[in-house]
C-alpha positions in Angstrom: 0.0 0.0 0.0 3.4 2.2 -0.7 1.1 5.0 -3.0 -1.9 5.8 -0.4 -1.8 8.1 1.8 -1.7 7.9 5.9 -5.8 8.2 5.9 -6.3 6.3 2.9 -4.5 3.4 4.8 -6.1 3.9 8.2 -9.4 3.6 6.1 -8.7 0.7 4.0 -6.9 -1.3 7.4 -9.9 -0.9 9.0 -12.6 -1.6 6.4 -10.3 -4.8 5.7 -10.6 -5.5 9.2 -14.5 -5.1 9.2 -15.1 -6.7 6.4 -13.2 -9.8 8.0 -15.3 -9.6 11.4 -18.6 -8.8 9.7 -18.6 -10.8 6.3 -16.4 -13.4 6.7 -14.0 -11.6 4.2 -10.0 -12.3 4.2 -8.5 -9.1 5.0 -7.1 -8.9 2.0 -10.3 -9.1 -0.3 -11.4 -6.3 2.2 -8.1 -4.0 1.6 -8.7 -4.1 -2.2 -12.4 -3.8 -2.1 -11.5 -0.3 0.1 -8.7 0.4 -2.3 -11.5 0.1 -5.2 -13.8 2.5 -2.8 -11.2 5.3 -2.8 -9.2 5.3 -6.0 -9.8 8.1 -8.5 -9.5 6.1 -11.6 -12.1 4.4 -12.9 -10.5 1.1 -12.6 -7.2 -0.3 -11.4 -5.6 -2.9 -13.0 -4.2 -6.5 -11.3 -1.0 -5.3 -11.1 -1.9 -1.7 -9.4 -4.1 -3.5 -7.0 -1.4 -6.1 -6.2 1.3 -2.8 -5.9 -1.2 -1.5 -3.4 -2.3 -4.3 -1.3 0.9 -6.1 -1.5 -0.4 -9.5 -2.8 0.8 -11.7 -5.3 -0.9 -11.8 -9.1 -2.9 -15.1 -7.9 -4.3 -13.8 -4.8 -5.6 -10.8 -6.5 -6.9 -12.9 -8.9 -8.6 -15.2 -7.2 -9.9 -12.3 -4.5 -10.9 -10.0 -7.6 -13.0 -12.9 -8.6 -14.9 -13.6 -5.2 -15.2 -10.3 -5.0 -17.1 -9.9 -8.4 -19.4 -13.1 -7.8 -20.7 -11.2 -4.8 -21.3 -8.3 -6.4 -19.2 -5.7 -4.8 -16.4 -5.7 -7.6 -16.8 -5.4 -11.8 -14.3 -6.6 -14.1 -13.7 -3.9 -17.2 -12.6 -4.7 -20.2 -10.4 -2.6 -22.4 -10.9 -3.2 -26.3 -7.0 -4.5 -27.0 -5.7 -4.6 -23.9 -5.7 -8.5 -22.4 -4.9 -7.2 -18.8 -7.4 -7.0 -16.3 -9.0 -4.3 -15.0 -11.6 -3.8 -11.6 -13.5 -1.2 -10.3 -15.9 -1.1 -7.6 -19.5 -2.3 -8.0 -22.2 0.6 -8.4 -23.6 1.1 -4.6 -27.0 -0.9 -5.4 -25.2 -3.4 -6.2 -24.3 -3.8 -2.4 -28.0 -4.3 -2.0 -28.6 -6.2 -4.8 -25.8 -8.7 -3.3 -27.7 -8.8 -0.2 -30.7 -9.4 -2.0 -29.3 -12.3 -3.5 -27.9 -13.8 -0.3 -31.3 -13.6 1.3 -33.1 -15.5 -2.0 -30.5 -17.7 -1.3 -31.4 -18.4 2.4 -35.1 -18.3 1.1 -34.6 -21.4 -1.1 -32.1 -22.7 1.5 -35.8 -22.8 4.1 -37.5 -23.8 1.6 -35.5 -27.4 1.3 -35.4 -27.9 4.6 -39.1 -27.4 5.1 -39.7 -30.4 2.8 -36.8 -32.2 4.4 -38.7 -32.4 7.8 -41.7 -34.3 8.1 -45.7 -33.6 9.6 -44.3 -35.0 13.2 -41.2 -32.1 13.2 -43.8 -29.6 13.8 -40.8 -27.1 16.2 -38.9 -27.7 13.4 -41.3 -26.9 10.7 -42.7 -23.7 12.5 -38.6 -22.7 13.0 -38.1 -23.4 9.1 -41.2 -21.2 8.2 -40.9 -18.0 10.4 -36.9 -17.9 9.0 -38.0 -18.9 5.6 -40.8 -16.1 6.1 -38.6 -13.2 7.8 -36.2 -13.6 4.7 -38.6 -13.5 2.2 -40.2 -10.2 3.3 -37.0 -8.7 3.4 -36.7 -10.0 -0.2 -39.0 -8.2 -1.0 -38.2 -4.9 1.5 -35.0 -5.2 -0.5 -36.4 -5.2 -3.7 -38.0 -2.0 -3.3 -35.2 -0.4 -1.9 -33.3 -1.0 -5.1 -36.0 0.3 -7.2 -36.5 3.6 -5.0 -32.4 4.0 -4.8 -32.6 4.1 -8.4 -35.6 6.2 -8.9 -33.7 8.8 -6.6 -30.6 8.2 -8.6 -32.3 9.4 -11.9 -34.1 12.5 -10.0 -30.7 14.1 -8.8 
């Protein structure tokens, strides 16, 4: 992290640090998630990101990738150019990851609610007020996104 500044650091230490406690993250796929928050280029490429988080090619590769499957990174592609470039998801994407993660946990209810049988009735009753919690913020979520963007396109 030689080319941030003292702040920048602090910042991306400790949102590597949250992200680790919070989300289950590595610190590292934290520290170039925050390094993606506060860059002023559009994108950085594998190699700035490895220069500022100090990791090797793989790791940032393999992080970048994690990263992008739950939606808080983007790859960018430039015509020509075979390196690769990231840049920080849009901010409803966070919620749009979120979203996914409690569909996720929605379908995961779902199976286990025709995995127990008419005598598991604690178990069923568990199943459905989890299964039912999730899917109303499903759909809380949903319309979060949609006002987000709606607010977005006003400003």
């Amino acid at each position: 992290m030689k080319t941030l500044t003292s702040a920048k650091r602090q910042f991306v230490e400790e949102t590597a640090k949250t992200c680790e406690q919070m989300f289950g993250f590595s610190r590292m796929a934290g520290r170039m998630w925050a390094v993606l928050l506060i860059t002023d280029q559009d994108y950085l490429s594998s190699d700035e990101l490895m220069d500022c988080v100090g990791a090797s090619r793989g790791s940032v590769s393999t992080i970048a990738r994690t990263l992008e499957s739950i939606g808080l990174v983007k790859r960018v592609s430039i015509r020509g150019d075979r390196k690769h470039y990231y840049r920080a998801a849009d901010p409803e994407s966070l919620i749009r990851a979120e979203l996914s993660s409690i569909k996720l946990f929605v379908q995961l209810m779902n199976l286990g609610i025709r995995a127990v049988s008419e005598e598991d009735a604690a178990a069923f009753r568990r199943l459905e007020e989890i299964r039912s919690l999730m899917q109303f913020l499903a759909d809380e979520y949903s319309s979060i996104v949609e006002r987000w963007i709606n607010l977005k396109e006003k400003k």
